[in-house]
C-alpha positions in Angstrom: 18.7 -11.2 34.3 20.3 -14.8 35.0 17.4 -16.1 33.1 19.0 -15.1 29.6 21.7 -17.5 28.1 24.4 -16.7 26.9 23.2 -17.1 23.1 20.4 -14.8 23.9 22.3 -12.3 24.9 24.8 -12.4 22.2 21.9 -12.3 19.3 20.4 -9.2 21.7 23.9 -7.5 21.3 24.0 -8.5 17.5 20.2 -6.8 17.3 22.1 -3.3 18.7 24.9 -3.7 16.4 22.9 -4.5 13.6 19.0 -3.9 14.0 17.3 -1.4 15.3 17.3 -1.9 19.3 19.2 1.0 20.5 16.9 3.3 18.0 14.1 1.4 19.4 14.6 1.2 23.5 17.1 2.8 26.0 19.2 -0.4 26.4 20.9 -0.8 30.0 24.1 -2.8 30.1 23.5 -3.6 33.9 20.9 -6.0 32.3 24.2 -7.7 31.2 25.6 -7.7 34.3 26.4 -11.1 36.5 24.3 -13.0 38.8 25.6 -10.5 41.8 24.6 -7.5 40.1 28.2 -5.9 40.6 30.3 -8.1 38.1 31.4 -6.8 34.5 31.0 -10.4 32.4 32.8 -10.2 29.1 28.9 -9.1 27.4 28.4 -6.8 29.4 32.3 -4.7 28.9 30.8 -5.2 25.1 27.1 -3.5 25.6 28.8 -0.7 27.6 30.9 0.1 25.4 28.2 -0.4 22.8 25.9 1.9 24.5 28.3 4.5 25.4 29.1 4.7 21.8 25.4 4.8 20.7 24.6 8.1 23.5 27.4 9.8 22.2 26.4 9.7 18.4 23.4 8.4 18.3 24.4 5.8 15.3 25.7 1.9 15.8 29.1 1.6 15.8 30.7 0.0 12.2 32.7 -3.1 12.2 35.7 -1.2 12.6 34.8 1.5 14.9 33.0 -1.9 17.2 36.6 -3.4 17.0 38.6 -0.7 18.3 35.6 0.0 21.1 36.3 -4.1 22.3 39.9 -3.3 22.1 39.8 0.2 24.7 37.2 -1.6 27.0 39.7 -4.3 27.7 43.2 -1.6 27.7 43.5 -2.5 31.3 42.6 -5.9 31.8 44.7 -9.5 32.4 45.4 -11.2 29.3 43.5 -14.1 30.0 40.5 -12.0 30.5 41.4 -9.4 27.8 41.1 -12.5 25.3 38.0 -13.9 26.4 36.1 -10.6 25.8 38.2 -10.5 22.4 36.4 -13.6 21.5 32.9 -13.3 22.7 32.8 -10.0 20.7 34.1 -12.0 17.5 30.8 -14.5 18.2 28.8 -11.0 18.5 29.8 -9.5 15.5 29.2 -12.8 13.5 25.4 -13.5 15.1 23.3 -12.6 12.8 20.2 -10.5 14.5 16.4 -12.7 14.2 14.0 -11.3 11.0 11.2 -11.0 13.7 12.5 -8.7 16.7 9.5 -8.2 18.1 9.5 -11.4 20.9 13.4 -10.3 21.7 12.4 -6.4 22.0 9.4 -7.3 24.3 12.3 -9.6 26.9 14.6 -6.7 26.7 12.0 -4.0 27.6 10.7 -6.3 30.0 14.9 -6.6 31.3 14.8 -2.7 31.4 11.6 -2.2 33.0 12.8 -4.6 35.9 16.0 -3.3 36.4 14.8 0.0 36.6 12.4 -1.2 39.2 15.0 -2.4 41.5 17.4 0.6 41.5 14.2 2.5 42.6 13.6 -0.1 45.4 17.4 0.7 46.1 17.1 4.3 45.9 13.9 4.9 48.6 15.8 2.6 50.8 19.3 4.4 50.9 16.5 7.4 51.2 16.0 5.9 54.8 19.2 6.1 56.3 18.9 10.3 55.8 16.3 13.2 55.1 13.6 10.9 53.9 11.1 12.9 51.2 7.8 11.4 50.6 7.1 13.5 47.4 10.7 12.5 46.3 10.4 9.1 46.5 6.5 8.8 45.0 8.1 10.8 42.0 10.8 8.4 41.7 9.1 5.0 41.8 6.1 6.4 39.8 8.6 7.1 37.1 10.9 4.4 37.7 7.9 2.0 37.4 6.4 3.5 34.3 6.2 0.9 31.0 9.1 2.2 29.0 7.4 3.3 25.3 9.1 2.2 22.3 10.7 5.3 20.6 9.2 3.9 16.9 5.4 4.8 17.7 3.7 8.0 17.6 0.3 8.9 18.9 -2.0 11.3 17.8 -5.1 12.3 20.3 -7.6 12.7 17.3 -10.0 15.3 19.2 -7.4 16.7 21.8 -5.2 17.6 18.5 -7.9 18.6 16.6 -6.9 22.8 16.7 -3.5 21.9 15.6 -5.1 20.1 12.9 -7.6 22.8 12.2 -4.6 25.7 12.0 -2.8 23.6 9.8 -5.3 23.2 7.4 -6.0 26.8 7.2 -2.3 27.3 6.4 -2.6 25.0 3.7 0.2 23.2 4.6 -1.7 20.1 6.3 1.1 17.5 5.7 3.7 20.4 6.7 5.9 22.8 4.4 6.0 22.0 1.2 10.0 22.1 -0.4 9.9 22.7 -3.9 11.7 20.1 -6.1 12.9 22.5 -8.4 10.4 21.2 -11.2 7.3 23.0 -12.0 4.8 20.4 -13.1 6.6 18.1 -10.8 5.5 20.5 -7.8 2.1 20.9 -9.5 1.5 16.8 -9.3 2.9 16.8 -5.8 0.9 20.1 -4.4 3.9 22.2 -4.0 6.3 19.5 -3.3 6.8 16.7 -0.7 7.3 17.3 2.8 9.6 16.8 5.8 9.6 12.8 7.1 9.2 11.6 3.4 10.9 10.0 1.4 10.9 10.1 -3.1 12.7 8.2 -5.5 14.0 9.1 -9.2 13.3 5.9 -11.3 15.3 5.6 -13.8 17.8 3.2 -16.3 21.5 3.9 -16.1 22.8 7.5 -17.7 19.0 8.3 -17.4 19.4 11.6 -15.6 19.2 10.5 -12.2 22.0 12.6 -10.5 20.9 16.0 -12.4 17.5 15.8 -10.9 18.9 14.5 -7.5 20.8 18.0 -8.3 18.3 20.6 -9.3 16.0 18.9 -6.2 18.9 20.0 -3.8 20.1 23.5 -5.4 15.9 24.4 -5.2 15.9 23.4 -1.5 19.4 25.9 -1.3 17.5 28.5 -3.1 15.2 28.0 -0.6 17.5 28.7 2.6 17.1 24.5 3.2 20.1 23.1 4.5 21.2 20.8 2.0 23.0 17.1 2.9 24.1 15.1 -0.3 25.7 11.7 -0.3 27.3 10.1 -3.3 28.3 6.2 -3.2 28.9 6.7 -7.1 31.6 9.3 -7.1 34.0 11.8 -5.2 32.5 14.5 -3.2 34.9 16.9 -5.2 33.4 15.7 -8.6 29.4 16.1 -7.2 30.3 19.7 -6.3 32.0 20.8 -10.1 28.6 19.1 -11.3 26.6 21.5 -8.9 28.9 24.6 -10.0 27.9 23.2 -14.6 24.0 22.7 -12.6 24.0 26.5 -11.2 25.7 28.3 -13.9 24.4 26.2 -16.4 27.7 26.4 -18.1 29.8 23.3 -19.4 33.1 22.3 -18.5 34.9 24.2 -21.5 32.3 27.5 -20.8 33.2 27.4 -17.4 37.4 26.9 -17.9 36.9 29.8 -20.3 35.1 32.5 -17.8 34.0 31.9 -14.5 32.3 35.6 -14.0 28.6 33.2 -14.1 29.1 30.8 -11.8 30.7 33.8 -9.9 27.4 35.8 -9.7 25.7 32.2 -8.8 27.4 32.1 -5.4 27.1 35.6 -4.6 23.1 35.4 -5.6 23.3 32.5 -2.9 24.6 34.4 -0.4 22.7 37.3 -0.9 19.6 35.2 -0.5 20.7 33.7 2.8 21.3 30.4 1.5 22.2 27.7 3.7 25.0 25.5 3.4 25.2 22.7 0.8 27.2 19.2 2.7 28.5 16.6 0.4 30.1 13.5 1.7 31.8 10.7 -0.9 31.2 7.2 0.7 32.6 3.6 -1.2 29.9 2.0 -2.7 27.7 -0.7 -1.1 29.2 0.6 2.1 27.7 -1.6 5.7 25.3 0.2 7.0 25.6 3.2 4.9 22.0 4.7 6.1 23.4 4.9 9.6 27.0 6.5 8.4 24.8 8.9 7.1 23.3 9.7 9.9 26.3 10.1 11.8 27.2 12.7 9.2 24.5 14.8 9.5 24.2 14.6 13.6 28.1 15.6 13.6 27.1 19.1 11.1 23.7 19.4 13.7 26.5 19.3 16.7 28.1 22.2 14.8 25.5 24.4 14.3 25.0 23.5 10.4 21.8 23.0 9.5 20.2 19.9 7.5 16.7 19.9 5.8 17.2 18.2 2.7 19.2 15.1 2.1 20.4 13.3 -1.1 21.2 10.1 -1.5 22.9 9.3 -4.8 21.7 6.4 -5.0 19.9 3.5 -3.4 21.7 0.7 -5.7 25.0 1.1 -4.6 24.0 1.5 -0.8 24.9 -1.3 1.7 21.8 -2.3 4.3 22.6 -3.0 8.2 22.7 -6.1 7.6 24.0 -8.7 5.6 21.3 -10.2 2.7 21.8 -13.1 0.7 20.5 -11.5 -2.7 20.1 -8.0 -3.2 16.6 -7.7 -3.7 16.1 -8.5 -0.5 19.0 -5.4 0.7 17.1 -2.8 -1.4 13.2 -3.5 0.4 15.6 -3.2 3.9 17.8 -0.4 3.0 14.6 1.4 1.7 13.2 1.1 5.1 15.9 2.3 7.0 16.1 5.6 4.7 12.3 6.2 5.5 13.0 5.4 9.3 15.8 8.2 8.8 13.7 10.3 7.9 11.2 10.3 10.5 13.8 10.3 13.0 15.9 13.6 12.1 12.6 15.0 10.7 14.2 15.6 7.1 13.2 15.1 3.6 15.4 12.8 1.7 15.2 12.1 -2.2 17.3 9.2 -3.8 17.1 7.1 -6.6 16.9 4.0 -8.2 17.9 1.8 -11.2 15.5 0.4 -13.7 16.2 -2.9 -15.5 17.8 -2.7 -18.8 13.8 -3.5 -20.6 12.5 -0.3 -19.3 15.1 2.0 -21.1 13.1 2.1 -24.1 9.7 3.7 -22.8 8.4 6.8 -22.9 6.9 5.8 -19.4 8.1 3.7 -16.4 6.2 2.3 -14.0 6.2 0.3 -10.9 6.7 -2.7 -12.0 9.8 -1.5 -14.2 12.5 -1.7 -10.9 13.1 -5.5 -9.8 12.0 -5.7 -6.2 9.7 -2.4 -6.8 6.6 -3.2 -4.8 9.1 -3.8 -1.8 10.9 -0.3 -2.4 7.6 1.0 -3.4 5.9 0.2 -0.1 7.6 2.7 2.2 8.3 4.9 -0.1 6.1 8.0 -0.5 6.8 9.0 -3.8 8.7 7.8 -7.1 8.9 9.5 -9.8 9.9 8.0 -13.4 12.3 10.0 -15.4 10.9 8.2 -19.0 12.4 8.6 -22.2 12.0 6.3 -25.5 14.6 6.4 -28.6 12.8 9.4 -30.1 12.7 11.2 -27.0 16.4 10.4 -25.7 17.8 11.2 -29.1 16.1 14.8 -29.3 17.5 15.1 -25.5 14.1 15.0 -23.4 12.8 13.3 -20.7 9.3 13.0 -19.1 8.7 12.8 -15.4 6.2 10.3 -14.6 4.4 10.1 -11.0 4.3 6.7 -10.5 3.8 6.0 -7.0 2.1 9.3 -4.6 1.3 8.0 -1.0 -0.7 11.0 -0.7 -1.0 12.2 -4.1 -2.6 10.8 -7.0 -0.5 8.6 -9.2 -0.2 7.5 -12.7 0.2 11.1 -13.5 2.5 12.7 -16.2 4.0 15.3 -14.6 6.4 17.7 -17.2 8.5 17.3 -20.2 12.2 18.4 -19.4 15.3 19.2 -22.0 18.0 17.7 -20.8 21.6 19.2 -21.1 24.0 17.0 -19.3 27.4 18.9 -20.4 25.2 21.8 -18.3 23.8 19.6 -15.8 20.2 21.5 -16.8 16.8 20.2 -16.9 14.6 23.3 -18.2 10.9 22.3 -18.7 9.3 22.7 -22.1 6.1 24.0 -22.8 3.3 21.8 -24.1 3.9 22.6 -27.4 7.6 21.2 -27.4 7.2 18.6 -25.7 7.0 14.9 -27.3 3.8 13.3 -28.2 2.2 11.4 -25.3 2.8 7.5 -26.1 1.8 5.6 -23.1 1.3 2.6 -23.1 -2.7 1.3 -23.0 -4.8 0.9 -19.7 -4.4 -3.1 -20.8 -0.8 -2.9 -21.1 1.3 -5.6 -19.2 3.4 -2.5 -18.0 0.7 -0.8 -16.3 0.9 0.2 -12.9 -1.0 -1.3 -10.0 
């Protein structure tokens, strides 16, 4: 590994603290190690520590958590040496990781393979000096020197997975178990509701509903028997649960301070349906690398036997990316990305939301091009769904869900009319006849979707 420079390696340990390399190959801090294979060079004290982190909680390590790991690898070293590890993890933490990975990934897999290659070598020799096994030491170098495959891609054998396939489709449930959002016409649009590995926004302007559907999509899944993760970067953990208590009892505040027997009967209906649990965690607003504290959350619950099916983000705005971005509509395309890399990894659903500019309050119908930076956010999404509401319709307290981005579903589809009660947290849906008359814009408008 002598190769490497030193700035290389530095902007390959920025990559694991702020990219996506330790999610994306099995780093080795022995590629870090000195030109006699046996020294601990400041870098490589910082990957180990790194990577040790990383196994144990499969998240990166914040800028906080990343200091105090620099600070306990170097407990019991000199002072002299103690400081230069001090500083070369300050010149870490303040390289900033390359846009394009993909040359650096390909060196580092490349640094792995070899290493891996050599402690074979190493192995089958120290084989030698006792019981030698043949089989043993095939197996090992056969395995040693296979290509390591990055943990991003997935396969599929088109004709060797076709039964699978074929069952599936029988089922009905080709794209996996549908998980109700809670809304009827909603469901209708989306089939039955989106599945595990997606992710679907709420579009909306500010006070536009956002966290009462965000609700009612996480007490359906709990209805359900889902385990149900919510994150709030908006408000305290305490105050998301009173509004789930006003959601399920669809009482108020003063209903609810005057008898509580409803929202009594509410739990025990829960438990009697074997509901799992519901997890809320507060986090500050535009929080580093909030998608990966998130995850840390949820693997800690999964370590303790909970059980996560659903998640909630509340909401996408106020979330902070891995890394830094100069302007924000770059942070909400990279943010977006690592929420739909979340869930493909921990094989969940997750629904979040986002803000609409101020011009888009107005209409009875939002679409794409309604959220600044949408075609970004839009791209790895695989859903959004408007919540619309003009004057008329806000003032006679309704909104209109609007499918304005399917992945696998069609889109530019209406998909219910809702009365909205935000002292009750309730969104009941109104038949056809109650609903407000359909004012969408025209095919030609300059607001129409692509």
């Amino acid at each position: 590994m002598n190769e490497w420079t030193v700035e290389f390696r530095r902007v390959v340990l920025a990559c694991a603290l702020r990219g996506d390399l330790l999610s994306t190959l099995p780093l080795d801090p022995e590629v870090f190690a000195g030109p006699d294979g046996t020294a601990q060079p400041p870098l490589q004290r910082i990957a180990t520590a790194v990577v040790e982190y990383w196994q144990a909680y499969r998240t990166r390590p914040s800028a906080e958590i990343f200091t105090q790991l620099v600070a306990d690898a170097c407990a019991r070293l000199q002072d002299a040496e103690r400081a230069v590890v001090v500083r070369e993890a300050e010149i870490v933490a303040s390289t900033q990781p390359p846009l394009d990975t993909e040359f650096l990934t390909g060196k580092v897999r490349e640094a792995i393979e070899r290493r891996s290659m050599t402690r074979a070598v190493a192995e089958v020799a120290r084989m030698q000096d006792g019981t030698f096994d043949p089989e043993a030491a095939r197996e090992l170098v056969t395995r040693s020197f296979a290509p390591i495959e990055l943990s991003a891609s997935r396969r599929v054998n088109y004709l060797a997975d076709a039964p699978a396939r074929l069952e599936s489709w029988r089922r009905g449930d080709e794209m996996g178990e549908r998980i109700s959002t809670g809304f009827p016409k909603l469901d209708e649009a989306l089939r039955g509701g989106p599945t595990r590995k997606e992710v679907h926004y709420f579009l909306a302007p500010p006070k536009g509903a956002k966290t009462a559907s965000l609700l009612t999509v996480a007490a359906a899944a709990l209805r359900r028997q889902f385990g149900v993760y919510v994150a709030t970067f908006e408000m305290q953990a305490i105050r998301m649960a009173l509004r789930m208590d006003r959601l399920l009892s669809r009482r108020s505040k003063d209903e609810l301070n005057e008898d509580l027997t409803v929202l009594e009967r509410s739990f025990a209906g829960l438990r009697a349906m074997g509901a799992a649990e519901l997890y809320i965690d507060e986090f500050p607003p535009q929080l580093p690398n909030s998608v990966a504290e998130v995850r840390r959350r949820i693997l800690d619950i999964r370590r303790a036997g909970g059980r996560v099916d659903v998640v909630v983000l509340d909401y996408l705005n106020i979330m902070g990316a891995a890394r830094d971005e100069r302007e924000k509509r770059h942070e909400l395309p990279r943010i977006s990305r690592e929420i739909s890399a979340l869930a493909r990894e921990l094989d969940v659903l997750i629904w979040s939301a986002a803000l609409v500019n101020r011009a888009a309050v107005n209409k009875s119908v939002i679409r794409k091009t309604d959220i600044a930076e949408a075609f970004e956010v839009i791209a790895v999404a695989d859903g959004v769904v408007a919540i619309c509401g003009d004057p008329e319709m806000v003032r006679g307290g309704t909104r209109r869900f609007y499918v304005a981005a399917a992945r696998e579903e069609a889109d530019e589809v209406r998909a219910g009319d809702y009365r909205v009660d935000f002292a009750r947290m309730s969104m009941l849906p109104l038949d056809d006849d109650d609903a407000p008359e359909q004012t969408d814009p025209p095919a030609d408008s300059p607001t129409q979707g692509g």
